[in-house]
GUTORMAR-490988 format. One record per atom (N, C-alpha, C): residue in one letter; atom name; x, y, z. Coordinates in steps of 0.05 Angstrom, whole numbers, plus 5000, padded with zeros to 4 digits. Each point is the difference from the previous one (the first is absolute). Example, Ala and Ser with C-alpha at 12.3 -4.5 7.8 and 13.67 -1.06 7.14 Angstrom:
- a,N,5264,4886,5156 $
- a,CA,4982,5024,5000 $
- a,C,5018,5024,5000 $
- s,N,4993,5021,4986 $
- s,CA,5016,5024,5001 $
- s,C,4985,5022,5014 $
//
This chain:
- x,N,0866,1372,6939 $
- x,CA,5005,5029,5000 $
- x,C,5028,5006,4990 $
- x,N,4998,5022,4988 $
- x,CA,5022,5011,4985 $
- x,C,5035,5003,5017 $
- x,N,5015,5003,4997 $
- x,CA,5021,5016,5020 $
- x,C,4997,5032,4996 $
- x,N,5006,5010,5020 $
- x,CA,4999,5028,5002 $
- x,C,5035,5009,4989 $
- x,N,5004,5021,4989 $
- x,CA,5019,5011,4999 $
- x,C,5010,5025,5009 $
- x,N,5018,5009,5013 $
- x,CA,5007,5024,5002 $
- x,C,5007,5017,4978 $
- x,N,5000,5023,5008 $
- x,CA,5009,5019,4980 $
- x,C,5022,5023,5006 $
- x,N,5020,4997,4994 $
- x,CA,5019,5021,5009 $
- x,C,5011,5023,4976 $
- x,N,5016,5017,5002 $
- x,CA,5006,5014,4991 $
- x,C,5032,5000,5006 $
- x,N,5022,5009,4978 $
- x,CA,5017,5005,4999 $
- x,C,5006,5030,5011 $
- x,N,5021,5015,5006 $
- x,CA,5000,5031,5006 $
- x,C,4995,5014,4974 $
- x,N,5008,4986,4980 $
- x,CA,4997,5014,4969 $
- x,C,4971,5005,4998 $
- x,N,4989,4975,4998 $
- x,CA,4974,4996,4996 $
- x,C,4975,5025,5023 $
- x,N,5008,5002,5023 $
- x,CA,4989,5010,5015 $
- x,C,5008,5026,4998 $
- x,N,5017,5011,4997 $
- x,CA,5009,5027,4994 $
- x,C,4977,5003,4978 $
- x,N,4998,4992,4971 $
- x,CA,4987,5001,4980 $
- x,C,4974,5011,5000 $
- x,N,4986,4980,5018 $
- x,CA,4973,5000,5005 $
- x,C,4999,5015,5022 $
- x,N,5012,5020,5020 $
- x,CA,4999,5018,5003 $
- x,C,4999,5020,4997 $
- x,N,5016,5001,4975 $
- x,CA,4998,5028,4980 $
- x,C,4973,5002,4977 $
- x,N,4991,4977,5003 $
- x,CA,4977,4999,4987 $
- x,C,4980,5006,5011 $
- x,N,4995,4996,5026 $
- x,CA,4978,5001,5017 $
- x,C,4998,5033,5005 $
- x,N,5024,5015,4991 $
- x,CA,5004,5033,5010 $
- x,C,4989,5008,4976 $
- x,N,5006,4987,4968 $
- x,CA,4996,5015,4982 $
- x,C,4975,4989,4980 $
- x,N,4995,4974,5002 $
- x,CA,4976,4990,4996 $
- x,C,4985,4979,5011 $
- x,N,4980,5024,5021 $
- x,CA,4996,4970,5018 $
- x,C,4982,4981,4989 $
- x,N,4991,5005,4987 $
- x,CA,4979,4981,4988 $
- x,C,5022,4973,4985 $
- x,N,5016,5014,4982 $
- x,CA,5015,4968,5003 $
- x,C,5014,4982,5008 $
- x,N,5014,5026,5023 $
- x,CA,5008,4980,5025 $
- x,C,4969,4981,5013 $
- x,N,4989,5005,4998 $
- x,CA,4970,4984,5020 $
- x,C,4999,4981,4970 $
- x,N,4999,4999,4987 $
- x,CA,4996,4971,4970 $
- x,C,5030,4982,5001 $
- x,N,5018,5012,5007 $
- x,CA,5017,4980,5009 $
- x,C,5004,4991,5030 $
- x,N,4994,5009,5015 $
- x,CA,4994,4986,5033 $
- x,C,4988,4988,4989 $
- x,N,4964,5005,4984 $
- x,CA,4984,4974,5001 $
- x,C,5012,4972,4979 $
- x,N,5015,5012,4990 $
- x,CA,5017,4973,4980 $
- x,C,5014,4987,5022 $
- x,N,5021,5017,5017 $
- x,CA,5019,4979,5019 $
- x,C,4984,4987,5020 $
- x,N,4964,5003,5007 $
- x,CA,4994,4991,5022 $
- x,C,4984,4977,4985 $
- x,N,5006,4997,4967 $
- x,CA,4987,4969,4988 $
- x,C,5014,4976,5005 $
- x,N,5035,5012,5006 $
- x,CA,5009,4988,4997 $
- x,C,5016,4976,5023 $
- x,N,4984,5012,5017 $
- x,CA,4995,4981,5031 $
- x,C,4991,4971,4989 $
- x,N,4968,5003,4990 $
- x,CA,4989,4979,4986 $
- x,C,5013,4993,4975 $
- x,N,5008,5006,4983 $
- x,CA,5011,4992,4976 $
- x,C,5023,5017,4989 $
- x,N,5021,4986,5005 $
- x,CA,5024,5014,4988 $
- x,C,5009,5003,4983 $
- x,N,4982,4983,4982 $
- x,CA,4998,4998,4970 $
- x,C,4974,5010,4985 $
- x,N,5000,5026,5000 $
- x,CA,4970,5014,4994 $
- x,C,5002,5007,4969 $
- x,N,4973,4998,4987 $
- x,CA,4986,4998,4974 $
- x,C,5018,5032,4991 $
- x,N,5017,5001,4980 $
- x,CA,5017,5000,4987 $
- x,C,5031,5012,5004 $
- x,N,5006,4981,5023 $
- x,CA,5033,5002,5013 $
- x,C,5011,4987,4971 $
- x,N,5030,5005,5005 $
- x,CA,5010,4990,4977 $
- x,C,5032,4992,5013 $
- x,N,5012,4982,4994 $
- x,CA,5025,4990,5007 $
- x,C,5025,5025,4981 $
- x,N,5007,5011,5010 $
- x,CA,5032,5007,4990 $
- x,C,5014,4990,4992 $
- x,N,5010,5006,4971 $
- x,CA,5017,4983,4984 $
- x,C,5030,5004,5008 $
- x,N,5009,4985,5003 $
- x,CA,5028,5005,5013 $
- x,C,5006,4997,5024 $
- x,N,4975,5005,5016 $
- x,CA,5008,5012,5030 $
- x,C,4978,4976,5009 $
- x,N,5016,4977,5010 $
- x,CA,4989,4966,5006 $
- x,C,4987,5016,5023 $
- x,N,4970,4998,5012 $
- x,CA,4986,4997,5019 $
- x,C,4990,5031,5004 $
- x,N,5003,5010,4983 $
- x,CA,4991,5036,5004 $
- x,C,4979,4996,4992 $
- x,N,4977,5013,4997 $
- x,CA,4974,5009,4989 $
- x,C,4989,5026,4997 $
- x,N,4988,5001,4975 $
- x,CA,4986,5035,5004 $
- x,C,4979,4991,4991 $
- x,N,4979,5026,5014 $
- x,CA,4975,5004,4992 $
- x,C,4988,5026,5004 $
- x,N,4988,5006,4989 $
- x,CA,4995,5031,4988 $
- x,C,4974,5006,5005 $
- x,N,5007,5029,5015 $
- x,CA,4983,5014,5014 $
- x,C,4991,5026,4988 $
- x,N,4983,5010,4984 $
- x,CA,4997,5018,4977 $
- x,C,5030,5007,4987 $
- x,N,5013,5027,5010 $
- x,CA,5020,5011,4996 $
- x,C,5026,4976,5004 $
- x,N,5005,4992,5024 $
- x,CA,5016,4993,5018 $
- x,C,4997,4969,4998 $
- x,N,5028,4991,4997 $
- x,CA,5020,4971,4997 $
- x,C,5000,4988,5038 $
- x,N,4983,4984,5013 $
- x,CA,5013,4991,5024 $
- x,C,5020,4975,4990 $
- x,N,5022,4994,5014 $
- x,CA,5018,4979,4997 $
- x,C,5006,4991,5017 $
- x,N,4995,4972,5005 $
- x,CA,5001,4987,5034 $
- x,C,5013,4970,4992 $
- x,N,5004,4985,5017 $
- x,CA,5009,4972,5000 $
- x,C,4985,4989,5026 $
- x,N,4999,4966,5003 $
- x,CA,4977,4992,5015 $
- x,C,5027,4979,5007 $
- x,N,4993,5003,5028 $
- x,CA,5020,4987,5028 $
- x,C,4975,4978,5009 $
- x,N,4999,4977,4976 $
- x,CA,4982,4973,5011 $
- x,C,5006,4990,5026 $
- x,N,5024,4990,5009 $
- x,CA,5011,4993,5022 $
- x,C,4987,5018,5022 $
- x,N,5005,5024,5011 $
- x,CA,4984,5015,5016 $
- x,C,4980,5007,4994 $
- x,N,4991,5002,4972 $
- x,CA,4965,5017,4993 $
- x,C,4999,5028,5004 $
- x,N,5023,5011,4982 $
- x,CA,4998,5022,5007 $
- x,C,5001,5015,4969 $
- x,N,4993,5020,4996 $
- x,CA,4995,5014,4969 $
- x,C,5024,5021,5005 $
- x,N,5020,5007,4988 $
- x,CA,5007,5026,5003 $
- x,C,5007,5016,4976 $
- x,N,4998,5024,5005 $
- x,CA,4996,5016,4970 $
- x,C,5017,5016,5001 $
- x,N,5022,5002,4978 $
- x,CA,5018,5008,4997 $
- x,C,5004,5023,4993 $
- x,N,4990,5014,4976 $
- x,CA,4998,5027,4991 $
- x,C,4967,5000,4991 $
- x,N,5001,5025,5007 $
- x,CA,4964,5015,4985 $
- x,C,5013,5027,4986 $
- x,N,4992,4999,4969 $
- x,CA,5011,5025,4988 $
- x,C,4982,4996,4978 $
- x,N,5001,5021,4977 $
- x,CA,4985,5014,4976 $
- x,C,5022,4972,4989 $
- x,N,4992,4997,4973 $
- x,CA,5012,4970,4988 $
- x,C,5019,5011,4986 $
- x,N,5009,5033,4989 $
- x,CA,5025,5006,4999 $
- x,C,5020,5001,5017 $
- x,N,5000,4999,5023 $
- x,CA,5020,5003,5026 $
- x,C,4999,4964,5017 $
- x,N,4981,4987,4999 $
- x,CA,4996,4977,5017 $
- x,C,5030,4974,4995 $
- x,N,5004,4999,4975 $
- x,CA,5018,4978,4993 $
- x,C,5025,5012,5005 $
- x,N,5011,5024,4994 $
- x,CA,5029,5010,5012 $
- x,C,5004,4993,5029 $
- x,N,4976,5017,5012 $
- x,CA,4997,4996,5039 $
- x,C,5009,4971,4998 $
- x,N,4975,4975,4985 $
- x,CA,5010,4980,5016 $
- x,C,5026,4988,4993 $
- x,N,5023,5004,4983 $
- x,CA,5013,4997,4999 $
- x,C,5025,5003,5010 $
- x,N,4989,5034,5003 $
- x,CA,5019,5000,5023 $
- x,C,5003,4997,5027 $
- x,N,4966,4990,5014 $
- x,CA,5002,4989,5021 $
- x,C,5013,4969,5002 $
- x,N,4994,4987,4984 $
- x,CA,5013,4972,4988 $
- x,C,5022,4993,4994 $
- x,N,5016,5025,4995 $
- x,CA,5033,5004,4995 $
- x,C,5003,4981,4976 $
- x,N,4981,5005,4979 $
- x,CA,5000,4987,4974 $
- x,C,5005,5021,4979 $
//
């Protein structure tokens, strides 16, 4: 059997997807069901590694860029920024202080 993973959220990240859930809930509910794949697989059918940014990942939710990194040692997923893919790489940057 697989390992289970957690899934957390940053305050960026959760802020985000709360403003989404007010202004479109329907795609707030397509990305919950993305973060709850990622219990079972943290590496889901078309995540993509971040160039530059060693151990980041995105994967794309119609509109919206999620960006997380995976804590093997504890098993834990956490996602860093959720934004439109014009706004997502600034955020994470400057959450990253890159």
């Amino acid at each position: 059997m697989a390992a289970r993973y957690s899934v957390d959220l940053t305050a960026t990240a959760d802020e985000a997807l709360s403003k989404i859930r007010r202004g479109q809930p329907r795609d707030a509910e397509r990305l919950e069901a993305a973060m709850v794949t990622f219990g079972e697989e943290p590496h889901p059918p078309g995540c993509t590694p971040l160039k530059g940014l060693t151990g980041v990942w995105r994967i794309r939710v119609g509109d919206y860029r999620l960006c997380y990194t995976i804590e093997q040692d504890v098993l834990i997923v956490l996602v860093l920024v959720i934004h439109t893919r014009d706004d997502v790489y600034p955020q994470l940057r400057r959450l990253l202080g890159r």
